[in-house]
C-alpha positions as CSV (number, residue, x, y, z in Angstrom):
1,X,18.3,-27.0,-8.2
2,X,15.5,-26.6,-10.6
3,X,11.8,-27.8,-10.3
4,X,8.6,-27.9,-13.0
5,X,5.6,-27.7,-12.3
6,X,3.5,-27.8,-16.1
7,X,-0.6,-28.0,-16.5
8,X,-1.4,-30.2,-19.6
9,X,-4.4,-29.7,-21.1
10,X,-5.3,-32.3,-23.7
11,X,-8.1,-33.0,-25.6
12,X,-9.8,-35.6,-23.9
13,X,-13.3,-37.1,-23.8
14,X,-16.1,-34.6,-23.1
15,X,-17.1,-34.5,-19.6
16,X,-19.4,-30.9,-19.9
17,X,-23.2,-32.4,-20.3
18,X,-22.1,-35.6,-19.0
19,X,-25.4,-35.3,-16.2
20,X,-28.0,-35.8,-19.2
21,X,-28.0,-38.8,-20.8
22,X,-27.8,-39.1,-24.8
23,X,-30.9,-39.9,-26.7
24,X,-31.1,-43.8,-27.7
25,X,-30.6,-44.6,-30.7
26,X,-30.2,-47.8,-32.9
27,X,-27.1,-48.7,-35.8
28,X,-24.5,-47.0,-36.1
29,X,-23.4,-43.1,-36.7
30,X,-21.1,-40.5,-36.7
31,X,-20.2,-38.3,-33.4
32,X,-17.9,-36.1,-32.1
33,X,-16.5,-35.0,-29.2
34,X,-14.2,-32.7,-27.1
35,X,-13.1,-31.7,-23.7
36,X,-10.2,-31.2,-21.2
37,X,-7.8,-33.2,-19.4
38,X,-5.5,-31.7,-16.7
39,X,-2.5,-33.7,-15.4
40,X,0.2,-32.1,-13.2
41,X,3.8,-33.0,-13.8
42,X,6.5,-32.1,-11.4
43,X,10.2,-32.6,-12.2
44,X,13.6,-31.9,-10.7
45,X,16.8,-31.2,-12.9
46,X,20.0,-29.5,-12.8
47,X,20.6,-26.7,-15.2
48,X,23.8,-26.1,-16.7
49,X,24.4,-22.4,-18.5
50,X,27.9,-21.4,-20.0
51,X,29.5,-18.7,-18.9
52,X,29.6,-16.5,-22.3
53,X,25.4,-17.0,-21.6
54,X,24.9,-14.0,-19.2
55,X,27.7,-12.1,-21.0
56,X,26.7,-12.4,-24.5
57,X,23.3,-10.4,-26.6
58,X,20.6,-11.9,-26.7
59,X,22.1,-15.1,-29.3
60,X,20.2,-18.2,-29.0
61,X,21.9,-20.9,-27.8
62,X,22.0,-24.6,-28.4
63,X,20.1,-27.3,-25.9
64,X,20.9,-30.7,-25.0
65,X,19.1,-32.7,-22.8
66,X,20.5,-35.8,-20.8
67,X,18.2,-38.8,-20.0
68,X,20.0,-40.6,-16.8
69,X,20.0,-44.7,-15.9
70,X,17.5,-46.5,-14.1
71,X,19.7,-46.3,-10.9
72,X,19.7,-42.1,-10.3
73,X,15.8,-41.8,-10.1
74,X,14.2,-40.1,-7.0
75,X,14.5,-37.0,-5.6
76,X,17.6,-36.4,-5.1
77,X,19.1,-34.1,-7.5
78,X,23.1,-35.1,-6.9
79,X,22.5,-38.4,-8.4
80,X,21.7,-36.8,-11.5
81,X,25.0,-35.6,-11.8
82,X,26.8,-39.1,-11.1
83,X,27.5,-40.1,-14.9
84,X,27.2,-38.1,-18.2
85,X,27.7,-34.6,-19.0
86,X,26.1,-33.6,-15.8
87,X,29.4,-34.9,-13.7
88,X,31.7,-33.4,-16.2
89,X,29.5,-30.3,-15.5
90,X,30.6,-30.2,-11.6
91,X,34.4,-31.6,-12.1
92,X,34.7,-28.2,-14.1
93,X,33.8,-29.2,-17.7
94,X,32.8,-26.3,-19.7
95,X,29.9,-26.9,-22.5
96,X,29.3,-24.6,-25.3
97,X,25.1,-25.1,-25.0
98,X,22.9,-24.7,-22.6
99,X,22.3,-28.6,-20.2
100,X,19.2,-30.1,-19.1
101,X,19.8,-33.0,-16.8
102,X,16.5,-33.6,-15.6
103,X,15.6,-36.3,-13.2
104,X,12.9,-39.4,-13.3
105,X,10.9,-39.8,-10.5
106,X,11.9,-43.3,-8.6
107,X,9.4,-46.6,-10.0
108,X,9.0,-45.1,-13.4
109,X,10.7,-44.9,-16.6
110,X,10.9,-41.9,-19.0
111,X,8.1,-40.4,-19.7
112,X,8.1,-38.7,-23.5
113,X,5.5,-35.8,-22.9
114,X,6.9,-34.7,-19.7
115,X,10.5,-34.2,-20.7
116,X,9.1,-32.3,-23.8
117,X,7.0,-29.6,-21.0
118,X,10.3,-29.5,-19.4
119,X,12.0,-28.7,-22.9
120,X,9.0,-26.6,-23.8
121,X,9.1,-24.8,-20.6
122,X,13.6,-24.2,-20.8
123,X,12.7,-22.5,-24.1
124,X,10.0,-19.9,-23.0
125,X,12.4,-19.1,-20.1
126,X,15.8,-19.1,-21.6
127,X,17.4,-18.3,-25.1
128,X,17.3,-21.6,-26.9
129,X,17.9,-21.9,-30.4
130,X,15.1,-23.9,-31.8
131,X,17.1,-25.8,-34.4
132,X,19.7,-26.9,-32.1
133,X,18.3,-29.6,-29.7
134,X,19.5,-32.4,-29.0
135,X,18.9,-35.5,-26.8
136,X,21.3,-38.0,-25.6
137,X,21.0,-40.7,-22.5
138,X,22.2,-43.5,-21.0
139,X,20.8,-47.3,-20.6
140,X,17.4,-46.3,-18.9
141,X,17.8,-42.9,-20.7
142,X,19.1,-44.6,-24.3
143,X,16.1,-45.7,-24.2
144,X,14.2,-42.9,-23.6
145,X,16.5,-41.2,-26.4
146,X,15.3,-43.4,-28.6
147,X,11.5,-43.2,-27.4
148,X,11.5,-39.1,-27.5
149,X,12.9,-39.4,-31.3
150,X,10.5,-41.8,-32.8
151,X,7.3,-39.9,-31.1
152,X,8.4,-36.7,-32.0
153,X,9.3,-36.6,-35.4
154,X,11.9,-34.0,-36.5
155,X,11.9,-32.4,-33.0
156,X,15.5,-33.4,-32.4
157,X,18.6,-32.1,-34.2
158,X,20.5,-35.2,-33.5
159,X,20.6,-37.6,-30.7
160,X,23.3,-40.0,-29.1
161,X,21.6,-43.1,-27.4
162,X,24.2,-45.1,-25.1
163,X,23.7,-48.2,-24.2
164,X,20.0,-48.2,-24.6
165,X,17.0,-49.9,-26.9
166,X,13.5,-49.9,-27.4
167,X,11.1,-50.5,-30.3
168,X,12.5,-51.2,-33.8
169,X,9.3,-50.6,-35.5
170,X,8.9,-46.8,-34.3
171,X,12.3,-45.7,-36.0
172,X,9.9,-45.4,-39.2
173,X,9.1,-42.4,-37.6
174,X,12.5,-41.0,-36.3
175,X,14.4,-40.7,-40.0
176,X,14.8,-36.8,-39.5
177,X,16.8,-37.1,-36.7
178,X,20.5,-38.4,-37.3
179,X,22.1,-41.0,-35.1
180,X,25.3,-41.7,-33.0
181,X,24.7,-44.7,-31.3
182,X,26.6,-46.2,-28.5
183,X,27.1,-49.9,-27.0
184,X,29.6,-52.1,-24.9
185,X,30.2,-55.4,-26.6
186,X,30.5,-57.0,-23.6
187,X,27.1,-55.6,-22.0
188,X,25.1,-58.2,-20.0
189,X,22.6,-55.8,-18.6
190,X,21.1,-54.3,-22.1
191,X,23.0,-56.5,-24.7
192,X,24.5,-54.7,-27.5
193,X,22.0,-56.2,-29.9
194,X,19.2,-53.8,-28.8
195,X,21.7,-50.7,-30.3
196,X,22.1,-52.6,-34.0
197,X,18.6,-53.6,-34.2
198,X,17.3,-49.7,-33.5
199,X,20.4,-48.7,-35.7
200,X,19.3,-51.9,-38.5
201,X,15.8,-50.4,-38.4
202,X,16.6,-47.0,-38.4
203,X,18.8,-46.8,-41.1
204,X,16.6,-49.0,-43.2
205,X,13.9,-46.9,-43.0
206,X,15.9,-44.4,-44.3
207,X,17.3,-42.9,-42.0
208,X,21.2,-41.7,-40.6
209,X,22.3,-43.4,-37.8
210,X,25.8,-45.2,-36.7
211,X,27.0,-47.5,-33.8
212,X,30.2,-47.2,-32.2
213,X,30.9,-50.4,-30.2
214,X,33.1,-50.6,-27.4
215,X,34.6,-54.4,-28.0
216,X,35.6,-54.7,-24.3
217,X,33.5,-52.3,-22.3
218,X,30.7,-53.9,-20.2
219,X,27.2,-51.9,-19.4
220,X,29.6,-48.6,-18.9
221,X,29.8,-47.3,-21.9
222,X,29.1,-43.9,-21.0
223,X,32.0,-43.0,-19.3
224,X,34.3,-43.3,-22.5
225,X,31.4,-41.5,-24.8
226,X,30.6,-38.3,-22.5
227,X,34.1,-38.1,-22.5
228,X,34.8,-37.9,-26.1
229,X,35.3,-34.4,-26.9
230,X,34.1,-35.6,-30.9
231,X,30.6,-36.7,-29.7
232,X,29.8,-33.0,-28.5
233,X,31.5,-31.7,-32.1
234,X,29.0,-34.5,-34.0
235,X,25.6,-33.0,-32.0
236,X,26.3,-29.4,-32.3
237,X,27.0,-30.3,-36.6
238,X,23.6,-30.7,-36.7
239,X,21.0,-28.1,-37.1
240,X,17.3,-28.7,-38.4
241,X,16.8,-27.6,-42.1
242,X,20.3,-28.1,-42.8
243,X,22.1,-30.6,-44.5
């Protein structure tokens, strides 16, 4: 097991001074202001490193990071690895890239600036390649796949939402990264219509993206998409700055 601990420090609304009060003044005028804000985050995940890692120079290797479901929040760390890449990890699956499986803490949903301290915080540690990171992540996760591309803009060297949503508007801002989408037709928990209108919207806007449609598959449509050896091939084709 893995932990986080990261300090943000934003600028925020100026506290220093706040004792003395500003002089009064009428109409209106320009001001500016600055100061710090410190918020703690604190994450579990499991961290997956290939073999040829420890044996190899020092190479850079690619990152993926997997967003779970709404159902393996908490704290406990082997519910992480219950769907996605992170089973295939422990039934003895062998990934060319380093994994990041992190885990959302219960009564919340993704959270976009803490999973990029935890990316931020795998590449100061570890020899990631800074072209070659990718997102993926199921239903809860899709979501926040498709959250982390739109508000971070060319961060992402591709990304594979399954079974997941969000806001159509917002994939303006995602066209860098290219898309594999996933959905079950048959989904009554996030209906399938939530993948085309991201993809619709997406690829208007001008950007790549595809949907592969599962006609029969209910809400699990993870299972047959982490399992398809292509899906790994399609991310790691991707690299930032190259066609």
């Amino acid at each position: 097991m893995k932990s986080i601990r990261v300090i943000f420090v934003l600028l925020f609304a100026g506290l220093a001074g706040c004792s003395q009060l500003a002089p009064l003044g009428t109409g209106q005028s320009e001001q500016h202001f600055s100061g710090e804000y410190v918020r703690k985050v604190e994450l579990g995940y499991l961290l997956y490193l290939p073999e040829p890692y420890k044996k190899t120079e020092p190479d850079s290797w690619p990152l993926v990071v997997f967003l779970h479901g709404s159902g393996e929040r908490g704290t406990d760390l082997a519910k992480v690895a219950v769907h996605g890449p992170a089973r295939l990890v422990n039934e003895g699956k062998q990934f060319p890239f380093i994994l990041v499986s992190p885990q959302c803490p219960e009564g919340v949903w993704w959270n976009p600036e803490d999973i990029m301290a935890l990316i931020r915080e795998i590449q100061e540690k570890y020899r990631v390649d800074s072209t070659r990171i990718y997102i993926t992540g199921l239903s809860m996760g899709g979501y926040g796949t498709w959250d982390l591309i739109a508000r971070y803009p060319g961060f992402f060297a591709a990304a594979v939402p399954v079974c997941g949503g969000g806001e159509p508007k917002l994939m303006r801002f995602a066209t860098e990264t290219p898309v594999w989408a996933f959905h079950g037709g048959k989904d009554n928990v996030v209906l399938p219509e939530e993948s085309k209108a991201m993809v619709e919207a997406l690829t208007k806007a001008g950007g790549t993206a595809n949907l592969t449609l599962y006609p029969e598959a209910g809400h699990d449509a993870w299972t047959e998409t982490y399992s398809n050896q292509e899906v790994y091939s399609w991310l790691l084709s991707h690299q930032k700055g190259k066609k």
